[in-house]
N, C-alpha and C positions, 0 to 999 in steps of 0.2 A: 145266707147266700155265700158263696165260695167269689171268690176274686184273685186274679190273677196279679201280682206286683211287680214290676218291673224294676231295679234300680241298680241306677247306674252314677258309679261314684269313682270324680277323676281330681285331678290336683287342682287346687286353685293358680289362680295364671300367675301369679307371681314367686312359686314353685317349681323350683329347677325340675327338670323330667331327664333324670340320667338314663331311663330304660327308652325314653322314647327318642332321643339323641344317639342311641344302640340302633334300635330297630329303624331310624332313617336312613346312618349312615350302612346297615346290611341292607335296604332299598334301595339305596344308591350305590352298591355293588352290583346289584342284579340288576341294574340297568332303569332304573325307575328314580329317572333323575328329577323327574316334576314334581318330585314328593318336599315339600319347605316346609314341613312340620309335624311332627308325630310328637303326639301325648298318650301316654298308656295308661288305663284305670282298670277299673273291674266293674262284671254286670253281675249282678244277683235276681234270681229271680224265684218265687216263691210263691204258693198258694197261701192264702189268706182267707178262714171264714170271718164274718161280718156281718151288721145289718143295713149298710149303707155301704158307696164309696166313700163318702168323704171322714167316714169312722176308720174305713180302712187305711184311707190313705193318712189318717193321724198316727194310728198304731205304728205302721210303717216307720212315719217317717222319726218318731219314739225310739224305733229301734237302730236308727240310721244315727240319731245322737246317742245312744248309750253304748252302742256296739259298733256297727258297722262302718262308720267313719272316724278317722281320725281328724276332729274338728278344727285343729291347729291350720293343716295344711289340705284338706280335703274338702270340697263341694260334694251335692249329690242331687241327682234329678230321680222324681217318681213318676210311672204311669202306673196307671189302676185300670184294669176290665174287668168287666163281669165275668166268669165263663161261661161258654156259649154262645159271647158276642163276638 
């Protein structure tokens, strides 16, 4: 079965965010003064064959610690769907 992966991996909170201290103070140029906090990360998203979610979402998350994150300073969240759902 094919699954859809979603993952989204941003700084842990106690990680300065010098891109997301950028892009609030250009918010707060443009007039978008209620904005008190921008964190920047990145989404990946990916097809994944499998025989389960929960195999999927192991593999995944496999490749979120070997590659995708840098573990020092990064978190990361998964969702998993069937496709089709």
């Amino acid at each position: 079965m094919r699954y859809t992966a979603e993952v989204v991996i941003s700084l842990k909170p106690v990680v300065n965010d010098p891109q997301g201290l950028t892009v609030r103070a250009g918010l707060h140029q443009l007039g978008f003064s209620e904005v008190s906090e921008v964190r920047v990360g990145k989404h990946i998203s990916m097809e994944v064959d499998g025989d389960s979610e929960s195999s999927v979402r192991q593999r995944v998350a496999d490749m979120c610690e070997r590659l995708l994150r840098n573990p020092v300073i990064e978190d990361y969240r998964i969702e998993i769907r069937a496709d089709g759902a």
